[in-house]
N, C-alpha and C positions, 0 to 999 in steps of 0.2 A: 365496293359500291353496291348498292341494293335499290331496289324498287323507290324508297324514299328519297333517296342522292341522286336518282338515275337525271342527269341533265336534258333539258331538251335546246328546241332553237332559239326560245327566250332568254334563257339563261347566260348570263356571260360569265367567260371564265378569267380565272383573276393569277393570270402570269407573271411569272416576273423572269427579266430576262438577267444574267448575271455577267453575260460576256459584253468585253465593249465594244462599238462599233457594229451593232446590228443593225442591218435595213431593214426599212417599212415592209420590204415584200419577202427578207426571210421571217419576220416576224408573221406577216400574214400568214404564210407558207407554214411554218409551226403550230400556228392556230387554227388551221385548218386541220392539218396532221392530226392535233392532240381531240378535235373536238368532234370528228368521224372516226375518231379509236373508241372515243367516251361513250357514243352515240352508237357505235358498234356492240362495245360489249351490255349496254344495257337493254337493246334486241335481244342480244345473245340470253341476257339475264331471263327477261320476258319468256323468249320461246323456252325456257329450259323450264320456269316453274308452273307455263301451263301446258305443258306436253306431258301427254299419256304417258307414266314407264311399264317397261317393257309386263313386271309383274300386273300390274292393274291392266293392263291389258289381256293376259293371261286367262285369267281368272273368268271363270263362265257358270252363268245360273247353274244350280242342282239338277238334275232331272226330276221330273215328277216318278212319283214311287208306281210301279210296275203292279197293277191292282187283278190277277187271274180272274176269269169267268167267260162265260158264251160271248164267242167274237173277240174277244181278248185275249194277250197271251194263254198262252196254256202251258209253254215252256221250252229248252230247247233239244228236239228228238233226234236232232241230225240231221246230214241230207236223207232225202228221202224221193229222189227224182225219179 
């Protein structure tokens, strides 16, 4: 399922049940079941394609290049305390 398929509360779902002698309320109880699983994993789908990974997050501006002269580095001498 993906973004395009992903179900919402509008959507009815189109079951079929194959066993005989099903009640009103395990059918509803099924319907339930299957359509807070569908409903689950297209959350799941959502937070997974707009969450940060762990690389892009990583990943950090260049430094600016280190330019010597008065008041600015000069480089490095040691401790010297």
């Amino acid at each position: 399922m993906n973004a395009r398929h992903s179900p919402d509360a509008s959507t009815p779902l189109d079951i079929t049940f194959r066993t005989a002698n099903v009640t009103p309320t395990e059918i509803a109880a099924v319907t339930a079941v299957l359509a807070a699983a569908l409903q689950s994993n297209a959350t799941i789908e959502a937070d997974v394609q707009t969450a940060t990974s762990t690389w892009q997050r990583s990943q950090r501006r260049l430094r600016s290049p280190i330019v010597p002269g008065p008041g600015r580095w000069r480089g490095f001498l040691g401790d010297h305390s």
